[in-house]
N, C-alpha and C positions, 0 to 999 in steps of 0.2 A: 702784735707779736707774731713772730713767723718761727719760733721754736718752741720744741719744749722746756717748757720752766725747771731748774733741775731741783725742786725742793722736795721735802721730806713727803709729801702726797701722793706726788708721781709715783716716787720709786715704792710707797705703799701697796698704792695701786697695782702695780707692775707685779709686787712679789704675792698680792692677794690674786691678781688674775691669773697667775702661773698656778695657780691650787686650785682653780676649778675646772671640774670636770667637763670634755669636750662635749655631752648630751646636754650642759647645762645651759646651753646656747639656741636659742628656736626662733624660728623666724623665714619667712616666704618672701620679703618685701624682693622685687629683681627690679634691677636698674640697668641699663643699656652703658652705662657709662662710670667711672668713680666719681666723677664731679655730681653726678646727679644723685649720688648715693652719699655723698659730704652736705648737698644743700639740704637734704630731705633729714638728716641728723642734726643741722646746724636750726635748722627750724624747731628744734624739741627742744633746741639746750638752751643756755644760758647768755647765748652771744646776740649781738648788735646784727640787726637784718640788713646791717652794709661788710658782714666780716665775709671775707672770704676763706673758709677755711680749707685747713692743709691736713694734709694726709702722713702715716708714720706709720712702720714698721718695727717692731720689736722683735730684738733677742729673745727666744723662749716662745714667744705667742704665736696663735695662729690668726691670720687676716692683717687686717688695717684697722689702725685706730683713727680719732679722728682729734685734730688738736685745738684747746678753744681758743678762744681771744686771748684769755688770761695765761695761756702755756699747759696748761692741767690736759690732763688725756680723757678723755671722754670716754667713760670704760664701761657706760650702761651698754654699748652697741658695739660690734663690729663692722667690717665689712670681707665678705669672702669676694675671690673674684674664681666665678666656675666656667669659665670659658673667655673667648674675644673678645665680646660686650654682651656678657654676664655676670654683672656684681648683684651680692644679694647681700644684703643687711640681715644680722643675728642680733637678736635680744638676749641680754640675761633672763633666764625664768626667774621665776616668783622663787622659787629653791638655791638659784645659783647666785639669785640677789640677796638672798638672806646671808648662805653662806659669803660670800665678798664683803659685805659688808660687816661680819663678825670677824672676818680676818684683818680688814682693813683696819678697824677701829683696836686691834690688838697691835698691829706697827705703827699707826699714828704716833 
């Protein structure tokens, strides 16, 4: 799948990620590149170690998200890019996951 899926998830997703707060995001990992910052997230998640994954921009959000095999948006992570070849992966904290995930489960 090389889009985003357009179901009721995503757009969960989307509108619970747009509520959390920009502190709620932490994370040092720096990548010289986006692909290198898509495989190092593609290794956590849930996809097949032959997916190539793609990258997406959102209305409202800040960074890149990263899209799985299955179309769903991978919203434990971002990716900022802070320079030329400076991308750096953010994590939801343990706070902004709790929160996300009580908003989430209220638009499912």
């Amino acid at each position: 799948m090389k889009a985003v899926a357009n179901i009721k998830e995503n757009s969960a997703k989307v509108k619970a990620l747009k509520n959390i707060n920009q502190c709620e995001w932490v994370g040092s990992t720096v990548h010289t590149n986006l692909n290198a910052c898509l495989t190092a997230l593609n290794l956590e998640g849930i996809n097949s170690g032959w997916y190539q994954p793609i990258a997406i921009k959102i209305d409202g959000l800040d960074g890149i998200y990263m899209v799985n095999q299955d179309g769903s948006i991978f919203c434990e992570a971002r990716i900022i890019k802070d320079g030329d070849k400076k991308f750096k992966i953010e994590y939801l904290s343990t706070n902004g996951w709790s929160e996300f995930e009580n908003l989430y489960l209220q638009l499912v």
